[in-house]
C-alpha positions in Angstrom: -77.4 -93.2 -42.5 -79.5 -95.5 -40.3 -82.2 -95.8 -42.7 -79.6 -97.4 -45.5 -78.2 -99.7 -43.1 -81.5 -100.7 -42.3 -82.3 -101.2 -45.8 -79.1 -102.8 -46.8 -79.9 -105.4 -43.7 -83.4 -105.9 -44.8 -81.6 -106.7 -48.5 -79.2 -109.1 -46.6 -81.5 -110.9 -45.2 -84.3 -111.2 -48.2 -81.1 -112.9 -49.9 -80.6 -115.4 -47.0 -84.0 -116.4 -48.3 -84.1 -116.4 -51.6 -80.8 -118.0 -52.0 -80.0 -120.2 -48.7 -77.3 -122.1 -50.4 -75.0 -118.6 -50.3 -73.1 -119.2 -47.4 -71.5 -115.8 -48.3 -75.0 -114.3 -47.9 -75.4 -115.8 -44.1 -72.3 -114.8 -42.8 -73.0 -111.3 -44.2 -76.2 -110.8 -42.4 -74.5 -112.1 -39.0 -72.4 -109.1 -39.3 -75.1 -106.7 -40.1 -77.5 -107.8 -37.6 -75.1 -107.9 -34.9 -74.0 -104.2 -36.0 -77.5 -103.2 -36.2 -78.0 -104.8 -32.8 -75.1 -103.4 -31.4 -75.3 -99.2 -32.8 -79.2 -99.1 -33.6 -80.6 -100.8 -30.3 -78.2 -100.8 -27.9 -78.7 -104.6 -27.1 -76.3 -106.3 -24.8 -73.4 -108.4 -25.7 -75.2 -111.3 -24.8 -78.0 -110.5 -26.7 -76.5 -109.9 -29.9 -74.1 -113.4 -29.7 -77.7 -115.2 -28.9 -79.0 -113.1 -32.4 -75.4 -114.2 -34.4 -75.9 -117.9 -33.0 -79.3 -117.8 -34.2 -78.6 -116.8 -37.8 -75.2 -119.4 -38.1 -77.3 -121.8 -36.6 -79.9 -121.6 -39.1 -77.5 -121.0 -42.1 -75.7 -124.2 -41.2 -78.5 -126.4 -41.7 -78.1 -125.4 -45.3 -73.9 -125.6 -45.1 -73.6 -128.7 -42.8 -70.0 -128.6 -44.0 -68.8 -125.0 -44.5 -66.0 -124.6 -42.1 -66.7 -120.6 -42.4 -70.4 -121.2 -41.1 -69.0 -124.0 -38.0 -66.1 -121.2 -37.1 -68.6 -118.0 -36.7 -70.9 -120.0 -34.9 -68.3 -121.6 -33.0 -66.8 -117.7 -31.9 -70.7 -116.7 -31.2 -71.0 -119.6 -28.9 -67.7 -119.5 -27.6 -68.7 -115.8 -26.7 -72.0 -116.7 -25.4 -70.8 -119.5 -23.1 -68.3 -116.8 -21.7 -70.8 -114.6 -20.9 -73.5 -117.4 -19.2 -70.2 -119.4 -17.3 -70.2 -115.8 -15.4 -73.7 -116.2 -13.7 -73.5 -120.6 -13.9 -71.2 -123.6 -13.3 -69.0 -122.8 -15.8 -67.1 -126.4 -16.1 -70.5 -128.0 -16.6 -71.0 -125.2 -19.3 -67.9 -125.5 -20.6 -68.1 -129.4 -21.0 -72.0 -129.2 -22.3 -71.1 -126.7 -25.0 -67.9 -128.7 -25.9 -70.2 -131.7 -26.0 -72.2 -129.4 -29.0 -69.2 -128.5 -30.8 -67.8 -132.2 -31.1 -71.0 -133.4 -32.4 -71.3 -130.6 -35.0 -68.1 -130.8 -36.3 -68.9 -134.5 -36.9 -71.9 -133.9 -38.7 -70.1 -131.8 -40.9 -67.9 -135.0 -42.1 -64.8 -133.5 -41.8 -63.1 -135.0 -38.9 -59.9 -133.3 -39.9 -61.4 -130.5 -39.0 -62.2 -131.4 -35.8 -59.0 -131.8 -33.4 -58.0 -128.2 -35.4 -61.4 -126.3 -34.7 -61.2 -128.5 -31.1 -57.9 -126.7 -30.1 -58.8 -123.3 -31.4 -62.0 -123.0 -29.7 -60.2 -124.0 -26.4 -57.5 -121.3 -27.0 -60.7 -118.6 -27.8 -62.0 -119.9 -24.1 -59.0 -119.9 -22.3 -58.6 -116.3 -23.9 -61.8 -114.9 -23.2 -61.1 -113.8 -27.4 -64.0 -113.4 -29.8 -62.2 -115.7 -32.4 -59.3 -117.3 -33.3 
């Protein structure tokens, strides 16, 4: 079993690179990795959210606009930021990382999107929630 998952994430991920315009693709190997990081190492939450950030991170360079792509990473992040605000200032965290999301958002060139992905990333925080 842990050898096909390996090889089905190995597959994933030789698609992200052969075909970086599939957005589907990305957000596939997120998932994978993140499983794979989660059941085949054992790697810490933190760990895994810095992995998934990583990935969306890199796969949104490709999909400046997908909303898909900017949500994921915006949960990751959102889950990362949790995690750090525990051992750091977390209003200075919180208002850095904020900072991050406004600006990507507005590279995406969909401000409509913005005051919408703005409030549901403040309701993930307040939360403590993986998504929206």
């Amino acid at each position: 079993e842990a050898l096909r998952a390996e090889g089905r994430r190995a597959a994933v991920h030789a698609r992200c690179r052969a075909e970086p315009q599939n957005a589907d693709v990305w957000l596939e190997y997120a998932a994978l990795q993140a499983t794979h990081l989660r059941d085949g190492i054992g790697a810490t939450l933190e760990q895994i959210r810095e992995k998934q950030c990583a990935i969306l991170a890199t796969a949104q360079q490709s999909h400046p606009s997908d909303l898909r792509l900017l949500r994921a990473l915006l949960a990751a992040e959102a889950g990362a930021s949790a995690s750090a605000s525990a051992s750091s200032d977390a209003e200075g965290g919180l208002g850095a990382l904020l900072a991050a999301r406004r600006d990507r958002l507005v590279a995406c060139a969909q401000p409509e999107g913005l005051e919408d992905h703005g409030w549901g990333y403040l309701v993930v925080v307040a939360k403590g929630q993986d998504g929206p």
